[in-house]
One Martini backbone bead per residue (centre of mass of N, CA, C, O) as a GRO file, in nm:
protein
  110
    1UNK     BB    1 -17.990  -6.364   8.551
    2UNK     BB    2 -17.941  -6.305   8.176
    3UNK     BB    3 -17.718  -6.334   7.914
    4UNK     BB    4 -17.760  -6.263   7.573
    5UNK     BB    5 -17.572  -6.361   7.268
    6UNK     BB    6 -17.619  -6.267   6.934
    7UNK     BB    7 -17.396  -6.289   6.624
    8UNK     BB    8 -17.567  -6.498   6.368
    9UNK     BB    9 -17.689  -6.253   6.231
   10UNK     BB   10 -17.695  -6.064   5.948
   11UNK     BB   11 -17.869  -5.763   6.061
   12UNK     BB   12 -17.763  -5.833   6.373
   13UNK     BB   13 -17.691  -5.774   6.687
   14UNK     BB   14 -17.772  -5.928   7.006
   15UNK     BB   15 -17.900  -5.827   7.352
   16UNK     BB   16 -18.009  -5.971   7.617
   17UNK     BB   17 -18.215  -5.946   7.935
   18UNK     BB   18 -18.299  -6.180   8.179
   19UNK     BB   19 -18.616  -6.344   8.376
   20UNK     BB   20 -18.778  -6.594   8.377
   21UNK     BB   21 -18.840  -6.576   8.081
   22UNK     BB   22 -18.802  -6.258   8.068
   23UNK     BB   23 -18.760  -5.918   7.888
   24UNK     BB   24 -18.592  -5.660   8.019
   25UNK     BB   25 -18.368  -5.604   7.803
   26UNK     BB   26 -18.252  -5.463   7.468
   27UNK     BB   27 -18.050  -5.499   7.199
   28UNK     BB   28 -17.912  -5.376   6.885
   29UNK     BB   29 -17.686  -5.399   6.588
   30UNK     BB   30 -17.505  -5.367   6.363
   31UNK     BB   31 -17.212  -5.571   6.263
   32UNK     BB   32 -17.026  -5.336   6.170
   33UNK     BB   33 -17.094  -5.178   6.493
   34UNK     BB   34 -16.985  -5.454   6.710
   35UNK     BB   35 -16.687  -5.590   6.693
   36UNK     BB   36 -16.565  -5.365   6.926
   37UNK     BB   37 -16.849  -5.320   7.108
   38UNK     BB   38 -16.989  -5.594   7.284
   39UNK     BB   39 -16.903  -5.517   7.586
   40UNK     BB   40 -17.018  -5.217   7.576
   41UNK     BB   41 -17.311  -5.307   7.522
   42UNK     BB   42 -17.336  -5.500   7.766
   43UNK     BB   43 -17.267  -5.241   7.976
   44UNK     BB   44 -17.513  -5.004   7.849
   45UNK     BB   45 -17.756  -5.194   7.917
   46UNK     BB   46 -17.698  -5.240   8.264
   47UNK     BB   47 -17.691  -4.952   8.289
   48UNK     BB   48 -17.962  -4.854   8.162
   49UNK     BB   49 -18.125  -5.064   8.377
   50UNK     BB   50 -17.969  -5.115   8.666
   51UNK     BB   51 -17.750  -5.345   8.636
   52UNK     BB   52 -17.553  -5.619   8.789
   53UNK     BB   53 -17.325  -5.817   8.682
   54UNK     BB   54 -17.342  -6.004   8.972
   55UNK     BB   55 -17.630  -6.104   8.878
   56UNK     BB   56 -17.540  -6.309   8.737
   57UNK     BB   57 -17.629  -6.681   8.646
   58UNK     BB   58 -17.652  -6.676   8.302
   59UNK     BB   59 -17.549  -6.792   7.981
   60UNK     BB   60 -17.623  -6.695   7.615
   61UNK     BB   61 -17.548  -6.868   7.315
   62UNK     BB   62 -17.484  -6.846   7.000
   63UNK     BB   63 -17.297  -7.068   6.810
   64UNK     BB   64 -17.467  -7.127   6.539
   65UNK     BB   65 -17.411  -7.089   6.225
   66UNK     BB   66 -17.257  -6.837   6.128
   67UNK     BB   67 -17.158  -6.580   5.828
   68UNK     BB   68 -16.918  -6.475   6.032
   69UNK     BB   69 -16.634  -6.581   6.184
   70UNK     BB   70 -16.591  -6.358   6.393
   71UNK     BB   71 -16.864  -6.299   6.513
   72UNK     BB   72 -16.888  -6.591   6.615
   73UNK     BB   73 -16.639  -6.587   6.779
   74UNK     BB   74 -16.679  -6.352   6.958
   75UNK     BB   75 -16.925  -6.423   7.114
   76UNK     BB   76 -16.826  -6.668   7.226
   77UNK     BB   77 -16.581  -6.501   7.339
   78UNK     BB   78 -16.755  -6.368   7.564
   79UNK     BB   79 -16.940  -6.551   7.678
   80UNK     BB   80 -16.685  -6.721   7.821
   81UNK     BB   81 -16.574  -6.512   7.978
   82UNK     BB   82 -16.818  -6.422   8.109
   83UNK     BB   83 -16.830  -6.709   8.273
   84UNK     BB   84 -16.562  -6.717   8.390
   85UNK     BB   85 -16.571  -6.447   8.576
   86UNK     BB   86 -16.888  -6.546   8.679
   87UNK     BB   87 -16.905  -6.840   8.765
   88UNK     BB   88 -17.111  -6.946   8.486
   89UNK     BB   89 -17.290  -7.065   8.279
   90UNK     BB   90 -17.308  -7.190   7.945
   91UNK     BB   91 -17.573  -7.338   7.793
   92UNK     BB   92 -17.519  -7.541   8.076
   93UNK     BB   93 -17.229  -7.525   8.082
   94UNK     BB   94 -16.928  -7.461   8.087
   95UNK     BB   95 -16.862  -7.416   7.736
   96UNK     BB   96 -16.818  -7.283   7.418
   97UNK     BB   97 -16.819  -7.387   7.067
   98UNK     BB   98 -16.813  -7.295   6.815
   99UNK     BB   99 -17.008  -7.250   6.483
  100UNK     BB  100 -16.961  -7.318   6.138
  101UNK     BB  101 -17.079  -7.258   5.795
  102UNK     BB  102 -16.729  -7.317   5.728
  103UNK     BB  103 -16.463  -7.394   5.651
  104UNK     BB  104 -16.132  -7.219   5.682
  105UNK     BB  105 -15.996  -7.029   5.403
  106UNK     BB  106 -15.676  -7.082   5.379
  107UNK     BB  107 -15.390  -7.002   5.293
  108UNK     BB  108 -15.096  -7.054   5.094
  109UNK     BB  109 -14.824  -7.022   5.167
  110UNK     BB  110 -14.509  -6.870   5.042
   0.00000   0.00000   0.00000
């Protein structure tokens, strides 16, 4: 089993959870209303179709380049902590490194 992981949408953040590249299971959310609770949202998931997080065997993560830097980073670290909790690959690698979708924009500080 599989769990997939898009936040690099901008109408929503998507969870899949596959098993033989079959969809056993899918949520989506606003990217508003998922950034708090992208954990949760894949705990719910797990929940409500009755599979148990011990039984996933890899993870699959969207890299980017998404349009908000946040929930890119966000995904693709929710993915990676899970990919090394359950020791398992993530999109076939050891881990994964987000892509961004232009550099970052920081201020000099003052």
């Amino acid at each position: 089993m599989e769990i997939e992981i898009n936040t690099c949408e901008d109408e929503s953040d998507i969870i899949t959870i596959n098993r033989d590249s079959k969809i056993l299971a899918q949520t989506s959310t606003p990217p508003s209303k998922s950034s708090n609770k992208l954990l949760e949202l894949i705990n719910q998931l797990l929940t409500q179709n009755q599979f148990e997080l011990k039984k996933v065997t890899t993870i699959k993560v969207n890299p980017g380049p998404g349009n908000r830097f946040t929930r890119t980073r966000l995904g693709v670290t929710i993915a990676n902590a899970l990919a090394y909790g359950l020791d398992v690959p993530i999109n076939q690698k050891k881990f994964e490194i987000p892509i961004y979708h232009q550099e970052p924009t920081i201020t000099q500080p003052k």
